[in-house]
Every structure is written in C-alpha cells, then in structure tokens.
C-alpha positions in Angstrom: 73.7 81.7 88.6 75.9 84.0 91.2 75.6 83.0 94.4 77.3 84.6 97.6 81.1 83.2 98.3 82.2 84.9 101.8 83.8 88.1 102.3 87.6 89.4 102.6 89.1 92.5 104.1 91.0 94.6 102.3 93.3 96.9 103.9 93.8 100.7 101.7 95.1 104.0 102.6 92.6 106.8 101.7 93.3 110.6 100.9 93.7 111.4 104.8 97.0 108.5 104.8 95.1 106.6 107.0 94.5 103.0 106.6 91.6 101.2 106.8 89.8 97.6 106.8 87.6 97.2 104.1 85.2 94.2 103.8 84.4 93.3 100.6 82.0 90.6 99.4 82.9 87.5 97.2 80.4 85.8 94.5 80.7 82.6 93.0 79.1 81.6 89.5 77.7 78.2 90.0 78.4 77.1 85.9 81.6 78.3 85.5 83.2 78.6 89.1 84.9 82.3 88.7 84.8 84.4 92.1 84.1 88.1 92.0 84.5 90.4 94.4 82.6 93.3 94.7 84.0 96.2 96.7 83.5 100.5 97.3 84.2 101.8 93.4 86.8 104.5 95.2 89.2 101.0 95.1 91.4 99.6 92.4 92.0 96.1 91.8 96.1 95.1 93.1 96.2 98.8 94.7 96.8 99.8 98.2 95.7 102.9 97.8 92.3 104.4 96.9 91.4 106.1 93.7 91.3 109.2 95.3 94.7 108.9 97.3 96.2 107.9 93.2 94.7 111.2 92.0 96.3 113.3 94.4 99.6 111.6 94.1 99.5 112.0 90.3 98.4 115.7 90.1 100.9 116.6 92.8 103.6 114.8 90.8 102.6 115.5 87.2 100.8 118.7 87.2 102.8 120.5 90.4 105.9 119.0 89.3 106.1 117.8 92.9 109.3 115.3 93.6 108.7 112.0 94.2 110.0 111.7 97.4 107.7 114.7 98.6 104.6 112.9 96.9 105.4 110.1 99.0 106.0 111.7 102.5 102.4 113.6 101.6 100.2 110.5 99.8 101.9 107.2 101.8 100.9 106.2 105.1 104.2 104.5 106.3 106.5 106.4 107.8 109.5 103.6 107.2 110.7 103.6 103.9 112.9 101.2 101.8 116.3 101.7 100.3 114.6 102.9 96.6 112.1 105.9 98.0 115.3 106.9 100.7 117.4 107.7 97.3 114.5 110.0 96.2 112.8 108.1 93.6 109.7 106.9 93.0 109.1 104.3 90.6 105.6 103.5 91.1 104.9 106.6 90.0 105.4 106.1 86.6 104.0 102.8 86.5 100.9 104.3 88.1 100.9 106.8 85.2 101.2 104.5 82.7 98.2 102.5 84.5 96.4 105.7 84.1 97.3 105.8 80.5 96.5 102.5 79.4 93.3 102.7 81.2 91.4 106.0 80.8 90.5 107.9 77.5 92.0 110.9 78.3 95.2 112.2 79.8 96.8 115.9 80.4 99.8 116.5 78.2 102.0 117.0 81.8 101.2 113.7 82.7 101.9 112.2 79.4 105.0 114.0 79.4 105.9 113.3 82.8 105.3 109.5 82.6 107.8 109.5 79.3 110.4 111.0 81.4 110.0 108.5 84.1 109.5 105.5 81.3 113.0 107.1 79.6 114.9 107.7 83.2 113.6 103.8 84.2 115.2 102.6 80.5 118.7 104.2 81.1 119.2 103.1 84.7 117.8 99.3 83.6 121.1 100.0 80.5 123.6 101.4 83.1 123.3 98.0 85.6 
C-alpha cells in the first residue's frame, strides 16, 4: 500500500535558462518502506536541467557542431563558471550523451559520433595526467 510521504522542492533550469522551484510529491510503500517521488515527466532523475533544456544542449552540440563552451553560455543559467568550462570544455556533455545512449533506443549517427570523440578526448587527457 502507497501512502503519501511529504513533498520536496526541486530547483531546475528549463529551456528559457531560468531556474525554477519545483514541488514534487514523495510516496511511501507501507510493506517494503521505499520512497518515490513523483514529479513533472519534462525532469530527469540527478539532473538540474530539464529534458527539454538536455535536448537543446545535445542537438546544438552534436548535430550543429556547436563548441561546448558556446552550448554552455546558451543552455546554463549561471553566469560564474569554474576553472574546467573557462578552458572551453565541456565534460558533461559527453556524459550526458552517453546517458542518452544508454538510455534511449535510438540515437543520430552525429551524436554517436560525437560522444566517441568526447569518450576518446576524456581517455587521453585521463593517460596524459
């Protein structure tokens, strides 16, 4: 039996690089004790941004061939960036496409491609240090 377990806020960035409070409800399975939480389907579990704001930032990057750092300064909402994005990379990038990957059934050839690029570039820099 599920029975209601509170709420949380979540806070995303959506497409418009705005971010935003989102309450989401918690459920509680009285036999087994697992919490759930139930939120909008445009969010991702362990992702700040939404679905649709990961969409963009992959088809600008993958299909456009748009740099990282010019993904970034269009998809991300902070304006204050750390010492890996100021040296024009992106690594989540990659990750994020290898999310996507793992995770849906099909996947353009670009962003195949460009996620082995970005798996192959990670591998030599992890060899260099």
């Amino acid at each position: 039996m599920i029975v209601g377990h509170g709420v949380r806020e979540r806070s995303v960035v959506d497409l418009l690089r705005t971010a935003v409070d989102v309450v989401l409800r918690r459920y509680r399975c009285r036999r087994c004790t697992a919490v759930m939480t139930v939120g909008p389907a445009e969010l991702s579990p362990r992702r700040r941004y939404t679905l649709g704001a990961i969409a963009l930032a992959l088809s600008l990057w993958s299909l456009l061939e748009t740099a990282g750092h010019q993904v970034r300064a269009r998809v991300s909402a902070q304006r204050r960036i750390g010492h890996e994005a100021a040296g024009g990379t992106l690594r989540d990038l990659g990750r994020l496409a290898d999310a996507a990957m793992r995770n849906t059934a099909y996947v353009g050839a670009k962003l195949v491609e460009r996620s082995a690029v970005a798996l192959a570039v990670r591998q030599d820099t992890v060899e260099v240090a």
